[in-house]
N, C-alpha and C positions, 0 to 999 in steps of 0.2 A: 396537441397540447399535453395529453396522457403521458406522453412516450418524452416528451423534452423534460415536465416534473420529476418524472420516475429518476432516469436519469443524468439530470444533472443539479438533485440536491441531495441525491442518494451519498450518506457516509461508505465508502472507499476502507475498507479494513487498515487503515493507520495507527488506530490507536496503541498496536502494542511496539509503535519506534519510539525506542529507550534512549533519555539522554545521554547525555556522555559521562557523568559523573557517579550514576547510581541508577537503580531500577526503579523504587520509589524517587519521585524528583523531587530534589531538594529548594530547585527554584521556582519562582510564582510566574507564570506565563496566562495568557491571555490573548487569543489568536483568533483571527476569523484566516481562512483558506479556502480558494474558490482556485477551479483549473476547469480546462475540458481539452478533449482531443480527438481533433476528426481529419478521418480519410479525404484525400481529393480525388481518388480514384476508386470508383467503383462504391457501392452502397452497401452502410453501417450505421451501427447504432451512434449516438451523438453522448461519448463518454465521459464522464466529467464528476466533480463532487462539488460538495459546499457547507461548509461544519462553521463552529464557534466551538474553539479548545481550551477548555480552562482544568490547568494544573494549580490547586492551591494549600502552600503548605501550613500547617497548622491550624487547618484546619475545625473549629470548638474545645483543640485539644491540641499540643504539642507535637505528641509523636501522630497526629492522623493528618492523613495527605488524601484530597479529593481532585480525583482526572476526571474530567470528562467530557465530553466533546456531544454536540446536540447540532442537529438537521430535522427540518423540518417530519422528516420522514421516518429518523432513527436516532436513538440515544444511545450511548455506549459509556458505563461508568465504574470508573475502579477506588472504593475507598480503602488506603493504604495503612497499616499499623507500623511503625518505626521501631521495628526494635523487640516485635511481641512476642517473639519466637528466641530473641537470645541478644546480646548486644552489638550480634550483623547480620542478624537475619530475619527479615524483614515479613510479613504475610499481607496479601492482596484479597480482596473480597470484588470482584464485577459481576454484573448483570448489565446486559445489551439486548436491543431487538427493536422489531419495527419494517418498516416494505423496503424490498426491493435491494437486501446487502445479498442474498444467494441467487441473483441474478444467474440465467446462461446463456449463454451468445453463442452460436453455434458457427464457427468459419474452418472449411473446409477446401483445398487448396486457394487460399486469396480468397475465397467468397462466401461472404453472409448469407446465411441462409434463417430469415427470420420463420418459417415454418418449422426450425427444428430446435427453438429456441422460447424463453418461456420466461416468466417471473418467475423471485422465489425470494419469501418471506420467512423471517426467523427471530426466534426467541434463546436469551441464554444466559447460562451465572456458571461464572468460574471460580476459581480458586488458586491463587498463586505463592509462591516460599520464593523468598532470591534471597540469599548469601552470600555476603563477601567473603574471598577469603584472602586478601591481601589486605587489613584493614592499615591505613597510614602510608599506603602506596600512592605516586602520584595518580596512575593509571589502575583503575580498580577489575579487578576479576568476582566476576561474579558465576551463580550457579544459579542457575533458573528452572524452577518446576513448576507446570500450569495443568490442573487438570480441570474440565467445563465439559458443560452438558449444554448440548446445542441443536432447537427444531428446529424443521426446515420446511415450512409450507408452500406448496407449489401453487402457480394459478398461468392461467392461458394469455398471451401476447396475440401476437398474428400467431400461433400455434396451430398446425395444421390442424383438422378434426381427426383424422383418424393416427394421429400423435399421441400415444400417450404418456402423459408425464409419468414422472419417477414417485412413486408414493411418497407423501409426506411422512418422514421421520423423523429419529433423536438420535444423533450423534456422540456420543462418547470420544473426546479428543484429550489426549495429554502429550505437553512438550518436554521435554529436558534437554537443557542447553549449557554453552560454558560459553560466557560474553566477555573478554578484555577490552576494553576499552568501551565505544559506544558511539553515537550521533545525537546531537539537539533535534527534537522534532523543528525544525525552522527549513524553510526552503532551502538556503543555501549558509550553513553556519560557517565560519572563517577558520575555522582548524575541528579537525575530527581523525580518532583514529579506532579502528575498530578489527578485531579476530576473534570470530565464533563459529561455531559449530552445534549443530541443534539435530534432535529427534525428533518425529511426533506421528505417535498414531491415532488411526481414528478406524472406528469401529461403531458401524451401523444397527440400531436397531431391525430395522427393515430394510432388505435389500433386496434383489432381484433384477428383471428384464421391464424396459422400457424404451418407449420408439416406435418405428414403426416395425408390429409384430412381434417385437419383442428383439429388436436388432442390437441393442446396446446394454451394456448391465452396468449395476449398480452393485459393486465390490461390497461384501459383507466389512473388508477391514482394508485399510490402506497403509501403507509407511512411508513414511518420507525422512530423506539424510540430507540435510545440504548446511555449506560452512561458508564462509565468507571473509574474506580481507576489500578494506578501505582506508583511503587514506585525503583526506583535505585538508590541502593547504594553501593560506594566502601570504603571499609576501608582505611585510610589513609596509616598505617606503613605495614600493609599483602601487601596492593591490593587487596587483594578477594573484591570482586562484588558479588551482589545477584541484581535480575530484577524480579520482581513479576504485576503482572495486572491480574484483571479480567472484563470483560467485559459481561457483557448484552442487548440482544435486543427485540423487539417485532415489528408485522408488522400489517397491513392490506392489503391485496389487493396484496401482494407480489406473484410475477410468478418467473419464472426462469430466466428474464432479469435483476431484482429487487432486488433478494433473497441476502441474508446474504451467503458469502461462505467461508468457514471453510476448512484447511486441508495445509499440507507443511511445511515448513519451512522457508521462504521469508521472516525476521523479517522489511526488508525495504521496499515492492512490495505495502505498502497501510499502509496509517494513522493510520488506526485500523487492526493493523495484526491479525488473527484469526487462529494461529497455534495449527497444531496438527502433529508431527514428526511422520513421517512411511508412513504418505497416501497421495496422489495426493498435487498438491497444487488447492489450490481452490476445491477440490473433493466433496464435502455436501453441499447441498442446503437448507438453512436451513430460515421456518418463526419467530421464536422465538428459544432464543440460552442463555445459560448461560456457558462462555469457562474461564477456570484458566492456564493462564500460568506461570512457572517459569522458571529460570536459574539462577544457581552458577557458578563464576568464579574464579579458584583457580590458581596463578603462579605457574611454572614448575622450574623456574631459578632465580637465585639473581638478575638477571637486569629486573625481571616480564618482559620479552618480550616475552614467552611463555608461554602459559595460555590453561586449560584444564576444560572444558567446559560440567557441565551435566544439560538437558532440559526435563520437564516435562509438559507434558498438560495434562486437561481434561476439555470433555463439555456436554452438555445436552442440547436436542436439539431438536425440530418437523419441520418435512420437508415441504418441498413446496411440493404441489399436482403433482404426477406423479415422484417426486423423493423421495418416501420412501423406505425406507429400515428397517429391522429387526433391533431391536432394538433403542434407543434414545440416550445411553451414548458411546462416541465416547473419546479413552484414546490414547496416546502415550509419550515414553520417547525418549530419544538421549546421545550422547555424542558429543563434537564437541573438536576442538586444531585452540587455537587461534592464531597470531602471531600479534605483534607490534611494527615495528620500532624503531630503541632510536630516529631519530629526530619528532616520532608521525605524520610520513605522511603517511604512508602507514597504513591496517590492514585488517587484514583477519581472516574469518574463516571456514572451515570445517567443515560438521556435516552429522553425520550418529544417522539417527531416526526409531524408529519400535512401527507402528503401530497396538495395540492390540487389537480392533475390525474392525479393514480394512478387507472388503469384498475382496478377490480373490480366483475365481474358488470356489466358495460356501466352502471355509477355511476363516478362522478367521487369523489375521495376516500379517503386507504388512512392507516391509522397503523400505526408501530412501535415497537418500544420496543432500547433498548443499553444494556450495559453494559461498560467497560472500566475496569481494574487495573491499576498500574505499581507494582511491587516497585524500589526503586532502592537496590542493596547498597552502591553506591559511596557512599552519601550520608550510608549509616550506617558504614562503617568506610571514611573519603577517606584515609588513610591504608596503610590495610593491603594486602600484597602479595595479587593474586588468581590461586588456584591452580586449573588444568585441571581438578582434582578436583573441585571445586565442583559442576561440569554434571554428570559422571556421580550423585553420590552426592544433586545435587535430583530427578534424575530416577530415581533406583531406591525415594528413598523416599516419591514423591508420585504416581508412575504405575506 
Protein backbone atom coordinates (compact mmCIF):
# COMPACT_ATOMS: atom_id res chain seq x y z
CA UNK A 1 0.00 0.00 0.00
CA UNK A 2 3.25 2.18 0.88
CA UNK A 3 4.89 1.63 -2.38
CA UNK A 4 1.30 2.01 -4.74
CA UNK A 5 0.81 5.92 -2.69
CA UNK A 6 4.29 6.70 -3.24
CA UNK A 7 4.00 6.19 -6.52
CA UNK A 8 1.10 6.70 -8.22
CA UNK A 9 0.18 10.16 -6.77
CA UNK A 10 3.70 11.32 -6.89
CA UNK A 11 3.73 14.82 -9.36
CA UNK A 12 6.02 13.53 -12.41
CA UNK A 13 8.23 16.76 -13.17
CA UNK A 14 5.53 18.36 -15.81
CA UNK A 15 5.15 21.48 -14.74
CA UNK A 16 7.67 23.30 -16.73
CA UNK A 17 5.63 21.99 -20.40
CA UNK A 18 5.20 25.49 -21.89
CA UNK A 19 2.13 26.29 -23.98
CA UNK A 20 2.29 27.23 -27.27
CA UNK A 21 1.71 30.81 -27.06
CA UNK A 22 4.05 32.18 -24.31
CA UNK A 23 5.93 31.15 -21.14
CA UNK A 24 3.68 32.84 -18.84
CA UNK A 25 0.10 31.31 -20.08
CA UNK A 26 -2.11 33.54 -21.16
CA UNK A 27 -4.97 31.10 -20.95
CA UNK A 28 -7.16 29.88 -17.66
CA UNK A 29 -6.79 25.94 -17.67
CA UNK A 30 -7.98 23.75 -14.95
CA UNK A 31 -6.84 20.11 -15.17
CA UNK A 32 -6.85 17.00 -13.21
CA UNK A 33 -4.29 14.26 -14.89
CA UNK A 34 -4.02 10.76 -13.86
CA UNK A 35 -1.69 7.98 -16.05
CA UNK A 36 0.28 4.88 -14.81
CA UNK A 37 2.62 2.46 -16.58
CA UNK A 38 3.44 -1.14 -15.97
CA UNK A 39 5.66 -3.80 -17.35
CA UNK A 40 4.06 -7.27 -18.21
CA UNK A 41 7.34 -8.80 -18.18
CA UNK A 42 9.51 -9.17 -15.39
CA UNK A 43 9.09 -6.96 -12.05
CA UNK A 44 8.94 -3.10 -11.56
CA UNK A 45 7.88 -0.42 -9.78
CA UNK A 46 4.07 0.53 -10.66
CA UNK A 47 4.75 4.09 -12.39
CA UNK A 48 2.32 6.66 -12.68
CA UNK A 49 1.27 10.39 -11.42
CA UNK A 50 -1.89 12.22 -10.32
CA UNK A 51 -2.07 16.19 -9.97
CA UNK A 52 -4.80 18.93 -10.20
CA UNK A 53 -3.20 21.86 -12.74
CA UNK A 54 -4.34 25.11 -12.42
CA UNK A 55 -2.91 28.02 -14.70
CA UNK A 56 -4.77 31.22 -13.65
CA UNK A 57 -4.53 34.45 -15.35
CA UNK A 58 -5.04 37.63 -13.52
CA UNK A 59 -4.51 36.54 -11.01
CA UNK A 60 -5.50 39.67 -7.74
CA UNK A 61 -3.82 41.75 -10.41
CA UNK A 62 -3.53 41.99 -14.06
CA UNK A 63 -0.18 41.35 -15.12
CA UNK A 64 0.07 38.07 -12.17
CA UNK A 65 -0.35 34.63 -13.46
CA UNK A 66 -0.56 31.72 -10.75
CA UNK A 67 0.55 27.85 -12.07
CA UNK A 68 0.15 25.38 -10.07
CA UNK A 69 -0.50 22.00 -9.90
CA UNK A 70 -1.06 19.89 -6.24
CA UNK A 71 -0.77 16.02 -5.34
CA UNK A 72 -1.44 14.71 -2.58
CA UNK A 73 2.16 14.33 -1.79
CA UNK A 74 3.82 17.34 -3.66
CA UNK A 75 3.11 20.93 -4.70
CA UNK A 76 4.83 22.74 -7.31
CA UNK A 77 3.97 26.69 -7.89
CA UNK A 78 5.06 29.46 -10.09
CA UNK A 79 3.56 33.02 -9.67
CA UNK A 80 4.14 34.87 -12.93
CA UNK A 81 4.68 38.86 -13.30
CA UNK A 82 3.67 39.96 -16.96
CA UNK A 83 5.77 42.38 -18.19
CA UNK A 84 8.05 43.27 -14.92
CA UNK A 85 11.16 43.11 -16.31
CA UNK A 86 10.26 45.27 -19.69
CA UNK A 87 7.27 45.02 -22.11
CA UNK A 88 8.31 41.22 -23.17
CA UNK A 89 10.01 40.05 -20.65
CA UNK A 90 8.39 38.33 -18.30
CA UNK A 91 9.79 37.05 -14.44
CA UNK A 92 8.66 33.72 -12.78
CA UNK A 93 9.02 33.32 -8.99
CA UNK A 94 8.43 29.00 -7.91
CA UNK A 95 8.77 26.99 -5.00
CA UNK A 96 7.98 23.09 -5.07
CA UNK A 97 8.57 20.06 -2.88
CA UNK A 98 7.26 17.39 -1.00
CA UNK A 99 7.94 13.08 -1.09
CA UNK A 100 8.92 11.09 -3.52
CA UNK A 101 9.70 13.57 -7.02
CA UNK A 102 13.68 12.34 -6.57
CA UNK A 103 12.80 9.04 -6.66
CA UNK A 104 15.62 6.25 -8.07
CA UNK A 105 14.84 3.11 -9.73
CA UNK A 106 17.63 1.34 -10.26
CA UNK A 107 17.30 -1.16 -13.91
CA UNK A 108 20.18 -2.77 -15.07
CA UNK A 109 20.26 -4.77 -18.34
CA UNK A 110 16.01 -5.25 -18.26
CA UNK A 111 16.05 -5.71 -14.51
CA UNK A 112 14.95 -3.99 -11.51
CA UNK A 113 16.80 -4.13 -8.87
CA UNK A 114 14.77 -2.78 -5.91
CA UNK A 115 17.95 -3.08 -3.52
CA UNK A 116 19.66 -0.56 -5.35
CA UNK A 117 17.05 1.81 -5.36
CA UNK A 118 15.73 4.16 -2.87
CA UNK A 119 13.34 7.31 -2.14
CA UNK A 120 14.02 10.63 -2.48
CA UNK A 121 12.43 13.74 -1.26
CA UNK A 122 12.83 17.49 -2.03
CA UNK A 123 12.58 20.99 -1.39
CA UNK A 124 12.88 24.01 -3.85
CA UNK A 125 12.45 27.92 -5.22
CA UNK A 126 13.45 29.09 -8.39
CA UNK A 127 13.69 31.97 -10.36
CA UNK A 128 12.81 32.46 -14.02
CA UNK A 129 13.15 35.66 -17.13
CA UNK A 130 11.49 34.41 -20.56
CA UNK A 131 11.71 37.02 -23.40
CA UNK A 132 10.10 37.31 -26.38
CA UNK A 133 11.74 38.51 -29.06
CA UNK A 134 9.56 38.34 -32.05
CA UNK A 135 6.82 40.42 -30.25
CA UNK A 136 3.65 40.53 -33.07
CA UNK A 137 4.78 37.24 -34.68
CA UNK A 138 2.32 34.58 -35.28
CA UNK A 139 4.83 31.98 -33.68
CA UNK A 140 6.56 33.44 -30.75
CA UNK A 141 10.39 32.95 -29.89
CA UNK A 142 11.23 33.06 -26.71
CA UNK A 143 14.64 33.08 -24.46
CA UNK A 144 14.34 31.32 -21.31
CA UNK A 145 16.56 31.54 -18.00
CA UNK A 146 15.83 29.44 -14.93
CA UNK A 147 18.01 29.45 -12.05
CA UNK A 148 16.62 27.22 -8.58
CA UNK A 149 18.01 25.79 -5.71
CA UNK A 150 17.04 22.35 -5.01
CA UNK A 151 17.40 19.60 -1.81
CA UNK A 152 17.23 16.45 -2.16
CA UNK A 153 16.53 14.01 0.86
CA UNK A 154 17.14 10.45 0.67
CA UNK A 155 15.35 7.74 2.80
CA UNK A 156 15.36 3.75 2.32
CA UNK A 157 12.72 1.49 0.14
CA UNK A 158 13.50 -2.22 -0.06
CA UNK A 159 17.24 -0.61 0.00
CA UNK A 160 19.76 -3.11 0.66
CA UNK A 161 21.34 -2.45 4.46
CA UNK A 162 24.74 -2.34 3.40
CA UNK A 163 23.63 0.32 0.40
CA UNK A 164 24.41 3.31 1.03
CA UNK A 165 22.44 6.28 -0.12
CA UNK A 166 23.83 9.30 -1.64
CA UNK A 167 24.07 12.09 1.04
CA UNK A 168 21.28 14.38 1.08
CA UNK A 169 22.16 17.62 -0.65
CA UNK A 170 21.48 21.23 -2.49
CA UNK A 171 21.59 21.39 -5.87
CA UNK A 172 22.35 24.52 -7.75
CA UNK A 173 20.70 24.21 -11.34
CA UNK A 174 20.23 26.75 -14.12
CA UNK A 175 18.72 26.42 -17.62
CA UNK A 176 19.11 28.60 -20.71
CA UNK A 177 17.18 27.94 -23.69
CA UNK A 178 15.65 29.38 -26.97
CA UNK A 179 11.94 27.93 -27.51
CA UNK A 180 10.07 28.73 -31.02
CA UNK A 181 7.01 27.91 -30.90
CA UNK A 182 5.75 25.41 -27.94
CA UNK A 183 3.02 22.75 -26.71
CA UNK A 184 -0.40 23.08 -24.67
CA UNK A 185 0.21 21.12 -21.47
CA UNK A 186 -3.22 18.93 -22.60
CA UNK A 187 -2.60 15.27 -23.41
CA UNK A 188 -3.11 15.38 -27.02
CA UNK A 189 -3.72 19.29 -28.32
CA UNK A 190 -4.76 19.43 -32.13
CA UNK A 191 -2.00 21.52 -33.69
CA UNK A 192 1.57 22.24 -31.89
CA UNK A 193 4.64 23.15 -33.27
CA UNK A 194 7.83 23.59 -31.58
CA UNK A 195 12.13 24.07 -32.05
CA UNK A 196 14.30 24.54 -29.06
CA UNK A 197 17.46 23.96 -27.73
CA UNK A 198 18.38 24.38 -24.01
CA UNK A 199 21.49 24.18 -21.49
CA UNK A 200 21.53 23.34 -18.03
CA UNK A 201 23.79 22.76 -15.32
CA UNK A 202 23.84 21.49 -12.09
CA UNK A 203 26.21 21.71 -9.51
CA UNK A 204 26.15 19.82 -6.28
CA UNK A 205 26.69 20.94 -3.03
CA UNK A 206 27.70 17.62 -1.70
CA UNK A 207 28.92 15.10 -3.80
CA UNK A 208 31.03 11.94 -3.70
CA UNK A 209 30.87 7.86 -3.51
CA UNK A 210 27.86 5.85 -2.78
CA UNK A 211 26.59 2.12 -3.20
CA UNK A 212 27.90 -0.50 -2.25
CA UNK A 213 31.40 0.38 -0.99
CA UNK A 214 31.51 3.21 -2.52
CA UNK A 215 30.82 1.71 -6.31
CA UNK A 216 29.07 4.79 -7.83
CA UNK A 217 29.55 8.64 -7.60
CA UNK A 218 27.87 11.46 -7.34
CA UNK A 219 29.33 14.01 -9.98
CA UNK A 220 30.16 17.40 -8.20
CA UNK A 221 28.70 19.13 -11.44
CA UNK A 222 26.65 17.85 -14.55
CA UNK A 223 25.80 19.45 -18.15
CA UNK A 224 23.37 18.73 -20.12
CA UNK A 225 22.68 19.96 -24.22
CA UNK A 226 19.57 18.72 -25.89
CA UNK A 227 17.20 20.46 -28.72
CA UNK A 228 14.24 19.26 -29.98
CA UNK A 229 11.72 19.51 -33.13
CA UNK A 230 7.88 18.74 -32.93
CA UNK A 231 5.28 18.96 -34.82
CA UNK A 232 1.15 18.14 -34.31
CA UNK A 233 -1.17 18.10 -36.51
CA UNK A 234 -4.85 17.18 -37.00
CA UNK A 235 -6.65 17.36 -40.12
CA UNK A 236 -9.57 19.46 -40.15
CA UNK A 237 -12.71 17.37 -41.92
CA UNK A 238 -10.94 13.40 -40.98
CA UNK A 239 -9.48 14.23 -37.56
CA UNK A 240 -6.71 12.14 -38.00
CA UNK A 241 -3.73 13.57 -36.04
CA UNK A 242 -0.13 12.66 -36.73
CA UNK A 243 2.54 13.76 -33.54
CA UNK A 244 6.10 13.45 -34.60
CA UNK A 245 9.32 14.94 -32.32
CA UNK A 246 12.80 14.11 -32.30
CA UNK A 247 14.98 14.77 -29.75
CA UNK A 248 18.71 14.94 -28.97
CA UNK A 249 21.11 15.24 -26.25
CA UNK A 250 24.58 15.17 -25.10
CA UNK A 251 26.20 15.36 -21.57
CA UNK A 252 29.37 15.74 -19.36
CA UNK A 253 29.74 14.60 -16.18
CA UNK A 254 26.37 12.77 -16.29
CA UNK A 255 25.88 9.74 -13.28
CA UNK A 256 22.83 8.09 -12.84
CA UNK A 257 21.28 11.05 -10.61
CA UNK A 258 21.74 13.34 -13.81
CA UNK A 259 21.47 10.99 -16.81
CA UNK A 260 18.88 11.27 -19.66
CA UNK A 261 16.26 8.47 -19.08
CA UNK A 262 14.51 6.84 -21.91
CA UNK A 263 11.69 4.13 -21.85
CA UNK A 264 7.59 3.87 -21.26
CA UNK A 265 4.93 5.37 -22.39
CA UNK A 266 4.13 8.49 -19.90
CA UNK A 267 3.65 11.02 -22.99
CA UNK A 268 2.66 13.70 -19.84
CA UNK A 269 5.39 12.45 -16.69
CA UNK A 270 8.07 15.32 -18.15
CA UNK A 271 8.61 18.28 -20.70
CA UNK A 272 10.61 16.15 -22.78
CA UNK A 273 9.16 12.64 -22.80
CA UNK A 274 11.58 10.27 -24.10
CA UNK A 275 9.30 7.23 -25.01
CA UNK A 276 10.00 3.98 -26.14
CA UNK A 277 6.68 1.56 -25.79
CA UNK A 278 7.33 -2.15 -24.48
CA UNK A 279 10.11 -1.26 -21.70
CA UNK A 280 10.19 0.10 -18.26
CA UNK A 281 9.36 3.69 -17.90
CA UNK A 282 12.38 5.67 -17.35
CA UNK A 283 14.37 1.98 -17.93
CA UNK A 284 18.07 3.45 -20.01
CA UNK A 285 20.25 5.58 -18.69
CA UNK A 286 21.54 7.20 -21.15
CA UNK A 287 24.90 10.16 -21.67
CA UNK A 288 24.11 11.14 -25.18
CA UNK A 289 20.82 9.93 -27.06
CA UNK A 290 19.23 10.67 -30.27
CA UNK A 291 15.15 9.21 -29.81
CA UNK A 292 12.26 9.62 -32.83
CA UNK A 293 8.89 9.35 -31.78
CA UNK A 294 5.59 9.09 -33.73
CA UNK A 295 1.92 8.72 -33.41
CA UNK A 296 -1.21 8.40 -35.93
CA UNK A 297 -4.59 9.19 -34.80
CA UNK A 298 -7.20 7.66 -36.79
CA UNK A 299 -11.32 8.06 -35.72
CA UNK A 300 -13.28 4.84 -35.09
CA UNK A 301 -16.87 6.74 -35.30
CA UNK A 302 -18.80 9.56 -37.11
CA UNK A 303 -18.70 11.74 -33.99
CA UNK A 304 -14.42 11.03 -33.88
CA UNK A 305 -14.92 10.25 -30.21
CA UNK A 306 -13.29 7.05 -30.70
CA UNK A 307 -9.95 7.08 -31.94
CA UNK A 308 -7.27 4.28 -32.63
CA UNK A 309 -3.95 5.05 -31.99
CA UNK A 310 -0.47 3.44 -33.56
CA UNK A 311 3.00 4.48 -31.71
CA UNK A 312 6.33 4.19 -32.86
CA UNK A 313 9.89 5.02 -31.37
CA UNK A 314 13.34 4.60 -31.88
CA UNK A 315 16.64 5.78 -30.34
CA UNK A 316 20.35 5.51 -30.25
CA UNK A 317 22.04 6.01 -27.47
CA UNK A 318 25.43 5.54 -24.99
CA UNK A 319 25.00 4.69 -21.45
CA UNK A 320 26.03 6.27 -18.20
CA UNK A 321 28.94 4.21 -16.77
CA UNK A 322 27.78 1.16 -14.88
CA UNK A 323 24.46 1.06 -16.79
CA UNK A 324 25.55 -0.45 -20.07
CA UNK A 325 24.09 -2.89 -21.79
CA UNK A 326 24.49 -4.90 -25.20
CA UNK A 327 23.88 -2.99 -27.85
CA UNK A 328 23.03 1.02 -28.46
CA UNK A 329 19.67 0.99 -30.62
CA UNK A 330 16.68 0.66 -28.35
CA UNK A 331 13.14 0.35 -30.84
CA UNK A 332 9.42 -0.11 -29.83
CA UNK A 333 6.03 0.12 -31.48
CA UNK A 334 2.14 0.18 -29.75
CA UNK A 335 -1.26 0.49 -30.33
CA UNK A 336 -3.45 2.55 -28.09
CA UNK A 337 -7.89 3.36 -28.38
CA UNK A 338 -8.45 6.82 -27.56
CA UNK A 339 -11.85 8.12 -26.08
CA UNK A 340 -13.11 11.82 -26.18
CA UNK A 341 -15.98 13.18 -24.78
CA UNK A 342 -18.54 15.33 -27.06
CA UNK A 343 -18.38 18.17 -24.36
CA UNK A 344 -14.12 17.89 -24.77
CA UNK A 345 -13.71 17.33 -20.94
CA UNK A 346 -12.72 14.29 -20.48
CA UNK A 347 -10.11 12.05 -22.54
CA UNK A 348 -8.24 9.08 -22.39
CA UNK A 349 -6.22 6.74 -23.61
CA UNK A 350 -5.03 3.17 -23.49
CA UNK A 351 -1.85 1.64 -24.89
CA UNK A 352 -0.34 -1.50 -25.21
CA UNK A 353 3.57 -1.21 -26.49
CA UNK A 354 6.26 -3.99 -27.32
CA UNK A 355 9.55 -3.46 -26.85
CA UNK A 356 12.11 -4.99 -29.55
CA UNK A 357 15.44 -4.85 -27.88
CA UNK A 358 14.13 -4.78 -24.07
CA UNK A 359 16.39 -7.05 -22.22
CA UNK A 360 14.42 -9.88 -20.11
CA UNK A 361 15.83 -12.96 -18.81
CA UNK A 362 18.87 -12.50 -21.47
CA UNK A 363 15.54 -12.59 -24.44
CA UNK A 364 15.21 -9.81 -26.56
CA UNK A 365 11.60 -8.38 -26.25
CA UNK A 366 9.52 -6.87 -23.19
CA UNK A 367 5.63 -5.40 -23.38
CA UNK A 368 3.64 -2.85 -21.44
CA UNK A 369 0.73 -1.61 -21.23
CA UNK A 370 -0.65 2.74 -20.08
CA UNK A 371 -3.16 4.30 -19.15
CA UNK A 372 -3.70 8.08 -19.00
CA UNK A 373 -6.88 10.45 -17.93
CA UNK A 374 -7.32 14.25 -18.47
CA UNK A 375 -10.29 15.77 -16.66
CA UNK A 376 -10.33 19.46 -18.34
CA UNK A 377 -12.73 21.66 -15.92
CA UNK A 378 -11.92 24.72 -18.06
CA UNK A 379 -13.53 23.19 -20.96
CA UNK A 380 -16.67 22.51 -19.24
CA UNK A 381 -17.22 25.79 -17.49
CA UNK A 382 -14.67 28.41 -20.20
CA UNK A 383 -16.47 30.72 -18.53
CA UNK A 384 -16.56 30.50 -14.91
CA UNK A 385 -14.27 32.22 -12.36
CA UNK A 386 -11.90 29.23 -10.70
CA UNK A 387 -11.69 29.28 -6.99
CA UNK A 388 -8.43 27.93 -4.74
CA UNK A 389 -11.24 26.04 -3.13
CA UNK A 390 -11.51 23.80 -5.85
CA UNK A 391 -7.87 21.81 -5.00
CA UNK A 392 -8.50 21.41 -1.46
CA UNK A 393 -12.15 20.21 -1.42
CA UNK A 394 -11.08 17.51 -4.82
CA UNK A 395 -8.77 16.26 -2.77
CA UNK A 396 -10.46 15.75 0.75
CA UNK A 397 -13.23 14.03 -1.21
CA UNK A 398 -11.32 11.75 -3.57
CA UNK A 399 -8.09 10.80 -1.35
Amino acid sequence: MRRFVALSLVLVGFLWSLPVVAQIDPDKRELIQFGFDKGIEGAAPLEGYGYYYLNEPNFFHTNVTLRLALAPVYLDEETGFVGLLGPHTDLGVGVAGGGFADNYYEFRAGKYLPQESFYGHSLEGSVSVYHLFNPGDKIPLYGVFRIKEHYSIYARDETADNFKLPDDHSTIDWRAGLRFGGREPLLHPDLAMELSAWYEGQYRTDSGNYGYNGDRDLEPNSELFWARGLLIYTFPKSKQSFDVSLTAGTSFNADRLSAYRLGGDLSMSTEFPLLIPGYFDEELSARTFVCFNAQYSIPLDAAKRWSVNFIGSAADMSYVPGEEQPGHFNSGAGVGLGFNSKSGVWRALASYGYGFEAIRDDNRGAQNIAVMLEINLAAKHPNAPTRLDHITGFFLNHF
